[in-house]
VOMARTOR-828311 format. One record per residue: x, y, z of N, C-alpha, C in turn. Coordinates in pm, whole numbers, padded with zeros to 5 digits, always signed. Atoms other than C-alpha are relative to their C-alpha. Layout:
BEGIN
XYZXYZXYZ;...
END
This chain:
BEGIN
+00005+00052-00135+10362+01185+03459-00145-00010+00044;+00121+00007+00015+10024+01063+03571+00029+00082+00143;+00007-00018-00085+09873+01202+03831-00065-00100+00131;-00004+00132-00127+09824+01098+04218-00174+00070+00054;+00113-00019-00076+09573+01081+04478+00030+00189+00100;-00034-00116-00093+09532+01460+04631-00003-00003+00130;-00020+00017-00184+09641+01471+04986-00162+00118+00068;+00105-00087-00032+09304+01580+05213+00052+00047+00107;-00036-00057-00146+09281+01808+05489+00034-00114+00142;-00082+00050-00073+09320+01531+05711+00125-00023+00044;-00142-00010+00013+09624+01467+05635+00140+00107+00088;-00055-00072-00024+09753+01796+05719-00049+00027+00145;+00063-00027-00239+09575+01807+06092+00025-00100+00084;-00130+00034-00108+09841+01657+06258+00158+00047+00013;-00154-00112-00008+10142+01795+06399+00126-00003-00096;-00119-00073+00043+10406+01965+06204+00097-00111-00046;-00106+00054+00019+10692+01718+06237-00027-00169-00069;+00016+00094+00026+10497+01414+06132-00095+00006-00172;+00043-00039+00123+10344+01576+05842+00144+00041-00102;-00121-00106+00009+10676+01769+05770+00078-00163-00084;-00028+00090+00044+10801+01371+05713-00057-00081-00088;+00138+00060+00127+10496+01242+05516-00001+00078-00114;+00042-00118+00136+10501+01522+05268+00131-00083-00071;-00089+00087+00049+10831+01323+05181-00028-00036-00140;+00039+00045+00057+10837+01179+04836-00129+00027-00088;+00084-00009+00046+10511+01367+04744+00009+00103-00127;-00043-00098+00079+10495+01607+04496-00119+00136-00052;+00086-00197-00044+10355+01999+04499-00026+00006-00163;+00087-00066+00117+10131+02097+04172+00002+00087-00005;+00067-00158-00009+10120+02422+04056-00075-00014-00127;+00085-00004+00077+09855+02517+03781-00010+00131-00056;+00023-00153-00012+09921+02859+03647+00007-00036-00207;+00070+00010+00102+09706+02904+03322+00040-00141-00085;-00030+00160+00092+09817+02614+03046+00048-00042+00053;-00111+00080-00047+10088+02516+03252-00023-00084+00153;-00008+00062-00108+10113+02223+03488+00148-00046+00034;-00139+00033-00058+10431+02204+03720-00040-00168+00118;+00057+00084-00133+10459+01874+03890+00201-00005+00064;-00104+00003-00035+10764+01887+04138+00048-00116+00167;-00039+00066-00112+10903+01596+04398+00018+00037+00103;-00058-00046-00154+10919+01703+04762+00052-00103+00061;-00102+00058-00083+11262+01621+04916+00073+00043+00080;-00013-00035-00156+11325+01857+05189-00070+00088+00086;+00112-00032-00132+11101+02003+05480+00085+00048+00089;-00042-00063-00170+11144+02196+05817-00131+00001+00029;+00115-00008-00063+10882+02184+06042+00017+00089+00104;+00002-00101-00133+10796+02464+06278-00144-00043+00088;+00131+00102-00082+10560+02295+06576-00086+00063+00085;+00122-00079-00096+10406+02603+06764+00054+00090+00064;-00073-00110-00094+10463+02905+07010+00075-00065+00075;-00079+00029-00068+10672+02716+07221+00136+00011-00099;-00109+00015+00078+10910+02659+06945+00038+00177-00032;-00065-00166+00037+11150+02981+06909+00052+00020-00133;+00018-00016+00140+11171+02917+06551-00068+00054-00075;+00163-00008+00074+10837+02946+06474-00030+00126+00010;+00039-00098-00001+10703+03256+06366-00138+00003+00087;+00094-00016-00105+10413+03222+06589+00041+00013+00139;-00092-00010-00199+10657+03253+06915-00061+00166+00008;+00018-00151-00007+10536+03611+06867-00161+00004+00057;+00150-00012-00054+10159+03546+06901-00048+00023-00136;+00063-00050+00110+09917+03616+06643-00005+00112-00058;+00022-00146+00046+09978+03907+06436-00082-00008-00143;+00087-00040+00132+09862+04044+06088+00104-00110-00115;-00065+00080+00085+10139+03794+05928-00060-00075+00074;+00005+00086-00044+10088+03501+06140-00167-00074+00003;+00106+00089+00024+09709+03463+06112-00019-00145-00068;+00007+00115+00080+09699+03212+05847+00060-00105+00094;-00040+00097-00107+09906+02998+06116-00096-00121+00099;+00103+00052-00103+09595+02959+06336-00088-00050-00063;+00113+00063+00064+09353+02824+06091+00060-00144-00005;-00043+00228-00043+09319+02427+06026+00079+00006-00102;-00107+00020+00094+09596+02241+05860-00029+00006-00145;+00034+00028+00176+09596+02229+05456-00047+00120-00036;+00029-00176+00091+09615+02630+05389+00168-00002-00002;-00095-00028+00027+09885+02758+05266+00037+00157+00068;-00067-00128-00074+10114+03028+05466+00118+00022-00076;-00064-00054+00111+10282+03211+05211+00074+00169+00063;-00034-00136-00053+10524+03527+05326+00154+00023-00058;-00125-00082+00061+10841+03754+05188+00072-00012+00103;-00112-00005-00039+11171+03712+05338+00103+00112-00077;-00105-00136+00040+11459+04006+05268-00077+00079-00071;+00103-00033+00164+11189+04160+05050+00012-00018-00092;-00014+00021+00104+11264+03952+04805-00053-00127-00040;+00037+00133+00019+11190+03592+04860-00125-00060+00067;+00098+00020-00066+10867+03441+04928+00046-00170+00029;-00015+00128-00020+10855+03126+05144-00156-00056-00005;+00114+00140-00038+10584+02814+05110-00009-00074+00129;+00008+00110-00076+10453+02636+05391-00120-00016-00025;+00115+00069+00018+10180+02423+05460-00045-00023+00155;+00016+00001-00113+09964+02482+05773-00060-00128+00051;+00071+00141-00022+09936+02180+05977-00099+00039+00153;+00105+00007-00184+09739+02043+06346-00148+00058-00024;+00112-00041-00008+09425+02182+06448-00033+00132-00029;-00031-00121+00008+09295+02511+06411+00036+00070+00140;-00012-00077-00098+09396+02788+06656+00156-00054+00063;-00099+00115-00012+09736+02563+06699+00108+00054-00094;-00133-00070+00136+10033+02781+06501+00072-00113-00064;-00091+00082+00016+10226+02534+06354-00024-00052-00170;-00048+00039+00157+10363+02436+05956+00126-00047-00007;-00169+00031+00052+10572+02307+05743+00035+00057-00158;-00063-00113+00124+10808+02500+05499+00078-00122-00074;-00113+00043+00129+10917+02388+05182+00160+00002-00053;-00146-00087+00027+11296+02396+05122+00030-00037-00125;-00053+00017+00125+11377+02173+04822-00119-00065-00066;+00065+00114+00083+11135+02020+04567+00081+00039-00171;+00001+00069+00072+11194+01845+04255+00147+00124-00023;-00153-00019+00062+11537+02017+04056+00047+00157+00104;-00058-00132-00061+11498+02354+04262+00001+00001+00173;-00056+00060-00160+11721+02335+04595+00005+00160+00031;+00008-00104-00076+11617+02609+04808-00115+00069-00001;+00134-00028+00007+11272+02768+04911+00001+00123-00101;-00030-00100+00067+11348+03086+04739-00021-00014-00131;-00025+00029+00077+11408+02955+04469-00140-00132-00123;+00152+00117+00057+11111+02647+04429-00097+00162+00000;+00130-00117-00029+10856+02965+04484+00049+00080-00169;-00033-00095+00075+10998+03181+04206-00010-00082-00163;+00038+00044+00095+11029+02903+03971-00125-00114-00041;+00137+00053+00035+10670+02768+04049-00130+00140-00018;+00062-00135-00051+10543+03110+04043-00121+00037+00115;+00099-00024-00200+10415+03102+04442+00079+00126+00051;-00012-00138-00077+10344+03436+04580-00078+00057+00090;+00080-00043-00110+10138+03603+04868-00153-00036-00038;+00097+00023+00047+09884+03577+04647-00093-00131+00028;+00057+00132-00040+09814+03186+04769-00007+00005+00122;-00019+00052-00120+09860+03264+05140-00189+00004+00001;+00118+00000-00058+09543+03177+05318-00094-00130-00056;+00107+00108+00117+09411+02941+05029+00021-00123+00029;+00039+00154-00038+09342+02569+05084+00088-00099-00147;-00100+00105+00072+09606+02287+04931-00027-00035-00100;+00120+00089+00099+09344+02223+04667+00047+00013-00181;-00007-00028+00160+09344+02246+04279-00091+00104-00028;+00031-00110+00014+09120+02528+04300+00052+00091-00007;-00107-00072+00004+09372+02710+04445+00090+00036-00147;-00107-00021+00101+09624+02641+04155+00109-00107+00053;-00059+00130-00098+09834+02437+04419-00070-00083+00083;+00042+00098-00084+09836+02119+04571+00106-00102+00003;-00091+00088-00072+10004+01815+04683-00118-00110-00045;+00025+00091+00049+09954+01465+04528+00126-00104+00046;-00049+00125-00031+10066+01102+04660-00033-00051-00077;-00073+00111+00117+10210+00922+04356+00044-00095+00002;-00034+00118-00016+10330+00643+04547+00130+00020-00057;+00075+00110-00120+10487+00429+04660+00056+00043+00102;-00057-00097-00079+10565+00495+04992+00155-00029+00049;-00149+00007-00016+10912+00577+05105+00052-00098+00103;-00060+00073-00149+11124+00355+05302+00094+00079+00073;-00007-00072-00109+11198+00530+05655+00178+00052-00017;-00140-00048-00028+11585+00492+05595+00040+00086-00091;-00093-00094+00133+11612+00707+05285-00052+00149+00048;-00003-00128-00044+11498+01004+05542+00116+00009+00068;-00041-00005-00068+11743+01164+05698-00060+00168+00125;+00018-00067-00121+11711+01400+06046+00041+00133+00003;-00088-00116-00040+11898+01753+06054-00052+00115+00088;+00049-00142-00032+11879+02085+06224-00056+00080-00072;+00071-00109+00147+11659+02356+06050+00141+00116-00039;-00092-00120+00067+11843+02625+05828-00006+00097+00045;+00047-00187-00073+11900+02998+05971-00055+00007+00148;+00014-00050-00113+11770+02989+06273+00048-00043+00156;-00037+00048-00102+11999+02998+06484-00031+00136+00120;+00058-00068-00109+11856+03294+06700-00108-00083+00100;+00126+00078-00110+11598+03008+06845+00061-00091+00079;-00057+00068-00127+11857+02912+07109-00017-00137+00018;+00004+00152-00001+11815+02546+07205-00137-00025-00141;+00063+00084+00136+11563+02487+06905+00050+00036-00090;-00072+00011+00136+11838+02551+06650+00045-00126-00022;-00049+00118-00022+11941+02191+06741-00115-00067-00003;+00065+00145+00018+11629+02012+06683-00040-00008-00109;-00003+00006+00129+11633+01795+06396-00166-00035-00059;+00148-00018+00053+11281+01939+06231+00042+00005-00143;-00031-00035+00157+11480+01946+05889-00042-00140-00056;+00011+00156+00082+11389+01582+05663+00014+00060-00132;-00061+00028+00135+11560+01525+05345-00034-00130-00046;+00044+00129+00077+11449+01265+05119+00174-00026-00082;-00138+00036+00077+11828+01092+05065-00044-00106-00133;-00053+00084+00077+11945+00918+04761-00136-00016-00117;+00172-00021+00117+11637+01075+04493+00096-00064-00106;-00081+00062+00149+11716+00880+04162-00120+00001-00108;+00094-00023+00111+11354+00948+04030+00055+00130-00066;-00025-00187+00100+11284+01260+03759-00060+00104+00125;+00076-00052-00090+11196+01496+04025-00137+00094-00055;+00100-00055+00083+11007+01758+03775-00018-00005-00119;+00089+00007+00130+10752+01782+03489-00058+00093+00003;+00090-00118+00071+10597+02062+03289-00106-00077-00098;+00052+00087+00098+10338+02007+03083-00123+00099-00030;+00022-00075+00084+10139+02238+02848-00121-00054-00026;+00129+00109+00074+09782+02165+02799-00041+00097-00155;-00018-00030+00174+09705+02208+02412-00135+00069-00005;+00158-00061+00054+09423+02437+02286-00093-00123-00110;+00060+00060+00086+09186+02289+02048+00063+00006-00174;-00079-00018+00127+09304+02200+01689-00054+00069-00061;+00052-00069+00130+09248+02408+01395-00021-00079-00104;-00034+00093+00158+09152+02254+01086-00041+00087-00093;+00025-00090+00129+09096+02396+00745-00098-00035-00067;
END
């Protein structure tokens, strides 16, 4: 699979729900030693700020939530049940809480689950979208047409009272590409 153009911080410093829909169709890199994961992103939640009672920043800035307040295009990386780590991707300005969480890319449906089998762990929170990192995000083209998103409510939280009903969820309907690729870079040959 060739690769794409890497998405820049611009990109990610705008709000939540319009990034949350652009990430659509793109597809998340991981880079862990020989191995390159490339995986399709086809569903999103967007959490848009302290107002939102979703958003882990409704709390204010704590010792988790920092990473929140920096500029968009870091990664906010954190454990759920103590077991599962979730991905997002901090968008807007800095000082501005607000991301968007990964739910499904390429064959693995569920955040839990993409993290574990891209091996993303705390270890990336804070770090920048980049290939330095290890992760990143690449536009492979071409771009999606609007009707193959669809709208939903986010997953789980329904403790955030009237914002369990707004549809911050986007699904990329009716995928018929390969969603993922591995790919093994080769040492040098031996000869005799």
């Amino acid at each position: 699979m060739a690769r794409g153009r890497i998405l820049k911080p611009a990109f990610y410093a705008r709000p939540a729900e319009l990034v949350a829909e652009d990430l659509l169709g793109k597809y998340l890199i991981r880079q862990v030693d020989q191995e390159t994961i490339a995986a399709r992103i086809t569903e999103t939640e967007a959490y848009i700020g302290p107002h939102d009672l979703a958003c882990h920043a409704r709390a204010g800035r704590t010792s988790r939530t920092a990473v929140m307040f920096g500029p968009g295009g870091i990664w906010y990386v954190y454990l759920i049940y103590g077991m599962y780590w979730m991905l997002n991707v901090v968008t807007g300005e800095e000082d501005y809480p607000a991301a968007v969480l990964f739910r499904t890319v390429g064959t693995w449906t569920g955040p839990g689950k993409l993290t574990r089998a891209m091996s993303i762990d705390k270890s990336l929170n804070g770090l920048s979208a980049t290939r330095a990192s290890g992760l990143w995000i690449e536009d492979r083209g071409p771009k999606l047409d609007t009707e193959a998103v669809c709208r939903t409510p986010r997953i789980g939280v329904d403790y955030a009272g009237e914002w369990k009903d707004k549809l911050y969820r986007y699904v990329l309907q009716n995928e018929t590409e390969a969603a993922t690729s591995r790919r093994k870079r080769s040492g040098p040959k031996k000869t005799s």
